[in-house]
GUKOL-589091 format. One record per residue (C-alpha): residue number from 1; residue in one letter; chain; x negated, y, z negated. Coordinates in pm, whole numbers. Layout:
! GUKOL-589091
fitor num = NUM | residu = a | chaine = A | X = X | Y = Y | Z = Z
...
***
This chain:
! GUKOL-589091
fitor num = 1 | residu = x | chaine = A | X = -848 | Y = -1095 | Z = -1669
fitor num = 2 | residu = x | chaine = A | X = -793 | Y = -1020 | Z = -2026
fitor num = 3 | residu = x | chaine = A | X = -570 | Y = -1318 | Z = -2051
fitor num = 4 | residu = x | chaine = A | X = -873 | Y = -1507 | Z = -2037
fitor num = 5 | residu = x | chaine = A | X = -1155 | Y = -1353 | Z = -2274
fitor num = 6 | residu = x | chaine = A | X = -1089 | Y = -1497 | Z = -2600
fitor num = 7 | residu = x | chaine = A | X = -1160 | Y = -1311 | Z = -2966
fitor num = 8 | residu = x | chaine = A | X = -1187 | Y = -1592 | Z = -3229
fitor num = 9 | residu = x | chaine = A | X = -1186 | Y = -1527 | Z = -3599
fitor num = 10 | residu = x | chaine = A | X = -1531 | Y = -1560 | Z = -3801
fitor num = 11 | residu = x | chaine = A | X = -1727 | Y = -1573 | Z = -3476
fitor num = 12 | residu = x | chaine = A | X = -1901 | Y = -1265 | Z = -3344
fitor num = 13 | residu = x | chaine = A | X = -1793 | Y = -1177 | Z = -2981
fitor num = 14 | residu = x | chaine = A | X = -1588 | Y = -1257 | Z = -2690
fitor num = 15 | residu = x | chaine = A | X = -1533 | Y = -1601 | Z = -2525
fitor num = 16 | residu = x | chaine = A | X = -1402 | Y = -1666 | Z = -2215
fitor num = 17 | residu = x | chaine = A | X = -1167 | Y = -1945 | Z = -2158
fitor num = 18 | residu = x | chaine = A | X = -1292 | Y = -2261 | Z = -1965
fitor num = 19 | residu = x | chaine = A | X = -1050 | Y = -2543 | Z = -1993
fitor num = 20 | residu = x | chaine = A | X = -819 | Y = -2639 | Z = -2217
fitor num = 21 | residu = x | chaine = A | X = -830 | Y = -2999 | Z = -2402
fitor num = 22 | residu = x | chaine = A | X = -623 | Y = -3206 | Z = -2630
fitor num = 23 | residu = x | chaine = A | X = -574 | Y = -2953 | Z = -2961
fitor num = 24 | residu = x | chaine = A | X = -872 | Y = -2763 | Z = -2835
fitor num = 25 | residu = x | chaine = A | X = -1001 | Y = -2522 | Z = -2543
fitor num = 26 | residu = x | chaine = A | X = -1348 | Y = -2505 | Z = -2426
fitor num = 27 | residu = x | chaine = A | X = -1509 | Y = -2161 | Z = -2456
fitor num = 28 | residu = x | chaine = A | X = -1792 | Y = -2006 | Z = -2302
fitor num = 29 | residu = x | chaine = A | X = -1957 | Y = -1710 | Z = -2498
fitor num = 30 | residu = x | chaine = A | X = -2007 | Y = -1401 | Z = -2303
fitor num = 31 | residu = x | chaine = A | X = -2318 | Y = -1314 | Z = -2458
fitor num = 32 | residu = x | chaine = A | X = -2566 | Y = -1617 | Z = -2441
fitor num = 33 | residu = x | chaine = A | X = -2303 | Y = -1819 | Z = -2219
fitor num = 34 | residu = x | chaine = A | X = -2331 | Y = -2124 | Z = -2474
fitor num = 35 | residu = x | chaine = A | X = -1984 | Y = -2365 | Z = -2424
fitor num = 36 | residu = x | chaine = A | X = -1839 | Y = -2519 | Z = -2687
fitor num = 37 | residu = x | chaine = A | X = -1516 | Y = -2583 | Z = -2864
fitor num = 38 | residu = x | chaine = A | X = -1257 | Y = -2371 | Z = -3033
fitor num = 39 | residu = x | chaine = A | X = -972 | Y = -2543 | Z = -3212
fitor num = 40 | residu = x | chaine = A | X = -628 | Y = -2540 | Z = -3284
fitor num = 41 | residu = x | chaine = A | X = -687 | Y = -2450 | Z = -3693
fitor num = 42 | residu = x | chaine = A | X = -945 | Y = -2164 | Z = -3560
fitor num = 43 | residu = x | chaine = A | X = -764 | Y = -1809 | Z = -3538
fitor num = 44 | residu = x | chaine = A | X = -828 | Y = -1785 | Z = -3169
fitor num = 45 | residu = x | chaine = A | X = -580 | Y = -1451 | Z = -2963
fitor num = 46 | residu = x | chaine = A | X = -612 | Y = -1378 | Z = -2628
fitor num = 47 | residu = x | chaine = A | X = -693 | Y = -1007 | Z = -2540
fitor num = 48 | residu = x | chaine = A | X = -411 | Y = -971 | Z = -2329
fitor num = 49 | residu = x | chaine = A | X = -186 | Y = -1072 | Z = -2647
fitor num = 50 | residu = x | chaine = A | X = -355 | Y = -758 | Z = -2849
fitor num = 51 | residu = x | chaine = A | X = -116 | Y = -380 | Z = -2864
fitor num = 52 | residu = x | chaine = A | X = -226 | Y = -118 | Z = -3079
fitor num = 53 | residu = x | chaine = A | X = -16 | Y = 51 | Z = -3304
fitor num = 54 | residu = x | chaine = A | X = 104 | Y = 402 | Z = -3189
fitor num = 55 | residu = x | chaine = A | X = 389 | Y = 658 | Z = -3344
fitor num = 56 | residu = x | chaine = A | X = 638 | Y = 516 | Z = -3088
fitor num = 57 | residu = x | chaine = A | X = 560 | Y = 165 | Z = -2930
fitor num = 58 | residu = x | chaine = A | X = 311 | Y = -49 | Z = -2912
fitor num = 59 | residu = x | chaine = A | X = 48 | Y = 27 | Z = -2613
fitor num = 60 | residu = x | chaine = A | X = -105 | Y = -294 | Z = -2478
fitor num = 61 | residu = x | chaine = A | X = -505 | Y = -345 | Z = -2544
fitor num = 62 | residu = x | chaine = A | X = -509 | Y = -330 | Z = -2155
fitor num = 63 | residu = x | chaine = A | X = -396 | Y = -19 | Z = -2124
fitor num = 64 | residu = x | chaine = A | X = -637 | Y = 152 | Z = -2381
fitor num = 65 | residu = x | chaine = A | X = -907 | Y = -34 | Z = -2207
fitor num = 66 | residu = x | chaine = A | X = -833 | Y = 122 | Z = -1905
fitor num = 67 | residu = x | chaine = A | X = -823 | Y = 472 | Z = -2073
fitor num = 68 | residu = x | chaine = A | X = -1155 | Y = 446 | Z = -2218
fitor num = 69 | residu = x | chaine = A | X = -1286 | Y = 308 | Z = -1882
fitor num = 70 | residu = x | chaine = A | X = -1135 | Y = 621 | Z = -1708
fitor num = 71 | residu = x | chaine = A | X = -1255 | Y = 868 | Z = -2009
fitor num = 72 | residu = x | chaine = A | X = -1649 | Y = 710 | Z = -1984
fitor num = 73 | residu = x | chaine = A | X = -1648 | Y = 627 | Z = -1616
fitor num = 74 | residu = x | chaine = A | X = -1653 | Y = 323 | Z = -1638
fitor num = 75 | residu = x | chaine = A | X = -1982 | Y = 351 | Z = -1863
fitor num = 76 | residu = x | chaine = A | X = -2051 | Y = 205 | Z = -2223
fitor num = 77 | residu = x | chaine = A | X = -1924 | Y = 434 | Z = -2480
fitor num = 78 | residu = x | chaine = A | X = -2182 | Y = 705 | Z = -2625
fitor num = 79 | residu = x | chaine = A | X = -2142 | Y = 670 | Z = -2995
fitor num = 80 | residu = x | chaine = A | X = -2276 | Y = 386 | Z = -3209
fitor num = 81 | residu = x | chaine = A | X = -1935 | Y = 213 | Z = -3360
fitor num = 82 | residu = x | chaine = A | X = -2170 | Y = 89 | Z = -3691
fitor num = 83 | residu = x | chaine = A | X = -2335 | Y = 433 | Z = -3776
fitor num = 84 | residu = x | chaine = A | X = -2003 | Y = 641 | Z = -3665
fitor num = 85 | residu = x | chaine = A | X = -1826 | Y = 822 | Z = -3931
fitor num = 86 | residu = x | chaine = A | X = -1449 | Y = 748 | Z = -3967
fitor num = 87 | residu = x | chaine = A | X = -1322 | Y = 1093 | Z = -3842
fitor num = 88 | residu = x | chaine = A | X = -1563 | Y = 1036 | Z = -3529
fitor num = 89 | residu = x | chaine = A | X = -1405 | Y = 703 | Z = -3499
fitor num = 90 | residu = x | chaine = A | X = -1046 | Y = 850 | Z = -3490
fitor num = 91 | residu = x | chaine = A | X = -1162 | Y = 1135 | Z = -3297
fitor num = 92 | residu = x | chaine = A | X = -1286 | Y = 916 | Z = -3031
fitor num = 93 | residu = x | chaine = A | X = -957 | Y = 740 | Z = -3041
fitor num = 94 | residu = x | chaine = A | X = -717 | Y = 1021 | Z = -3038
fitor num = 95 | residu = x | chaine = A | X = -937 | Y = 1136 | Z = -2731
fitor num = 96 | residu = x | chaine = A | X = -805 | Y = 805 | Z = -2552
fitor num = 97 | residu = x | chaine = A | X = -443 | Y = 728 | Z = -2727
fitor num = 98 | residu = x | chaine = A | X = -345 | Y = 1071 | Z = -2894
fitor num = 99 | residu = x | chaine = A | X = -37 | Y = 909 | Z = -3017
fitor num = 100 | residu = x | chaine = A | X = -193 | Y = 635 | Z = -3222
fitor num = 101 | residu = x | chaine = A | X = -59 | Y = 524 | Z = -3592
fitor num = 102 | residu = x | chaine = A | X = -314 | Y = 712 | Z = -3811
fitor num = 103 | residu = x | chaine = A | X = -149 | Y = 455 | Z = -4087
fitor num = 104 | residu = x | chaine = A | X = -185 | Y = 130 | Z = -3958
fitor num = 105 | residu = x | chaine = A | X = -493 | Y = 167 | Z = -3711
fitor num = 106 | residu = x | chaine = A | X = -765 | Y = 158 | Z = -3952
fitor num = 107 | residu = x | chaine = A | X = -1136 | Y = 212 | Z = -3868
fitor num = 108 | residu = x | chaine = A | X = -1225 | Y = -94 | Z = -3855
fitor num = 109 | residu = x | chaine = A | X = -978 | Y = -179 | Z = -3538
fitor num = 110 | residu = x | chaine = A | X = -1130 | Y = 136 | Z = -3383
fitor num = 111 | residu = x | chaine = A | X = -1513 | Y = -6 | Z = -3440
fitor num = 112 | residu = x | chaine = A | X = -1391 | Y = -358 | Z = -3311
fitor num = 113 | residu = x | chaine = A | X = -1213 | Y = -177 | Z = -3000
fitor num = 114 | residu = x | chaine = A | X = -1531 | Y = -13 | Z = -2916
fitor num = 115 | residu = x | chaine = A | X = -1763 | Y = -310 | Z = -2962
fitor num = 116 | residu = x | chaine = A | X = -1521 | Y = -520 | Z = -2725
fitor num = 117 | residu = x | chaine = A | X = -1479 | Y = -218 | Z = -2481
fitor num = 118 | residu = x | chaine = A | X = -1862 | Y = -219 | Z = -2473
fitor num = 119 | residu = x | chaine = A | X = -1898 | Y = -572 | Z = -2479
fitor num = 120 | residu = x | chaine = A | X = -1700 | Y = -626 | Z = -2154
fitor num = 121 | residu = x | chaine = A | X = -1839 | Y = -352 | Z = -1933
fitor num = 122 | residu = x | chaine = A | X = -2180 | Y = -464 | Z = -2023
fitor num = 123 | residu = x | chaine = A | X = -2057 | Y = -807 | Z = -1885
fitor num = 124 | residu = x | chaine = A | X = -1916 | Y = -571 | Z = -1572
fitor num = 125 | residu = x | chaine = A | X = -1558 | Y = -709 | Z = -1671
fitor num = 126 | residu = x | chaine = A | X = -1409 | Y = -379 | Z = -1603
fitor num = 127 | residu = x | chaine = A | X = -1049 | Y = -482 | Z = -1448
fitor num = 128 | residu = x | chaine = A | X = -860 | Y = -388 | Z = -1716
fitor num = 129 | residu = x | chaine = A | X = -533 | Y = -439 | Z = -1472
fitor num = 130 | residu = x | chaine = A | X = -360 | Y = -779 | Z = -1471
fitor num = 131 | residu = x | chaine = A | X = -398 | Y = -954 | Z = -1159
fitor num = 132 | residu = x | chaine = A | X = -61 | Y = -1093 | Z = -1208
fitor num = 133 | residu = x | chaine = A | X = 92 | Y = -750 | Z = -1098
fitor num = 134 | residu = x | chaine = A | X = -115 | Y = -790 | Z = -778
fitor num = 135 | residu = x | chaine = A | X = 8 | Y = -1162 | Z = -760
fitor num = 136 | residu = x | chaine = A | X = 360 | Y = -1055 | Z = -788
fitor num = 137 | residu = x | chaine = A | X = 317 | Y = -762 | Z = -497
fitor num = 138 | residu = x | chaine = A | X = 149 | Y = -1021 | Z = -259
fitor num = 139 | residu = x | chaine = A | X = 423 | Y = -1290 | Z = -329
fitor num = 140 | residu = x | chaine = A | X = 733 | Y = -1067 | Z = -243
fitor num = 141 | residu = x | chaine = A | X = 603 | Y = -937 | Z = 112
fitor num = 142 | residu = x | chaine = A | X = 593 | Y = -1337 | Z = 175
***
């Protein structure tokens, strides 16, 4: 699913992927559900594409996800990312992935995270899990 839902650079949002032209892809916002087109000089990364930073390796954005969906219950995170202090923001954080890179993860990523976290279970887009492992389960019992 993540593969799919689109962040692209100087817009405000998510976008999920609709089609795919020449030097372009059609995008549908998930907010107002306006389509339009992103192109190939826009910064546009896929979700599934993001890892953040941790003291050992990189943990994939999915996996995150899915803690904070496990750590809300599947709910909307409490705290406001715009009026949270930075030590909430890292609290909240370490309270998910206690191992990330207090160097390289600024606050910023963490209010962004949020937002996006919030922003998809609003949306109920709460299967953080590719379906490609289920894919891949259902192909070898063929």
């Amino acid at each position: 699913m993540l593969k799919t839902i689109l962040s692209i650079s100087g817009k405000p949002g998510l976008y999920k992927l609709v089609s795919q032209g020449k030097n372009m892809l059609i995008v549908e916002s998930l907010s107002d559900k306006k389509r339009f087109p992103a192109y190939g000089n826009e910064k546009i990364i896929s979700l599934g594409d993001i890892a953040m930073y941790t003291d050992s390796d990189d943990v994939p954005l999915k996996d995150v996800l899915q803690a904070m969906k496990v750590k809300e219950n599947g709910a909307v995170v409490a705290i406001d990312p715009k009026k949270a202090t930075t030590e909430e923001l890292r609290d909240y954080l370490e309270s998910v992935l206690p191992n990330f890179d207090r160097d390289r993860v600024h606050s910023s990523d963490i209010k962004k995270l949020i937002a996006w976290y919030n922003l998809l279970v609003s949306y109920g887009m709460t299967d953080f899990e590719e379906a490609q492992d289920t894919e891949t389960e259902v192909n070898k019992g063929e």
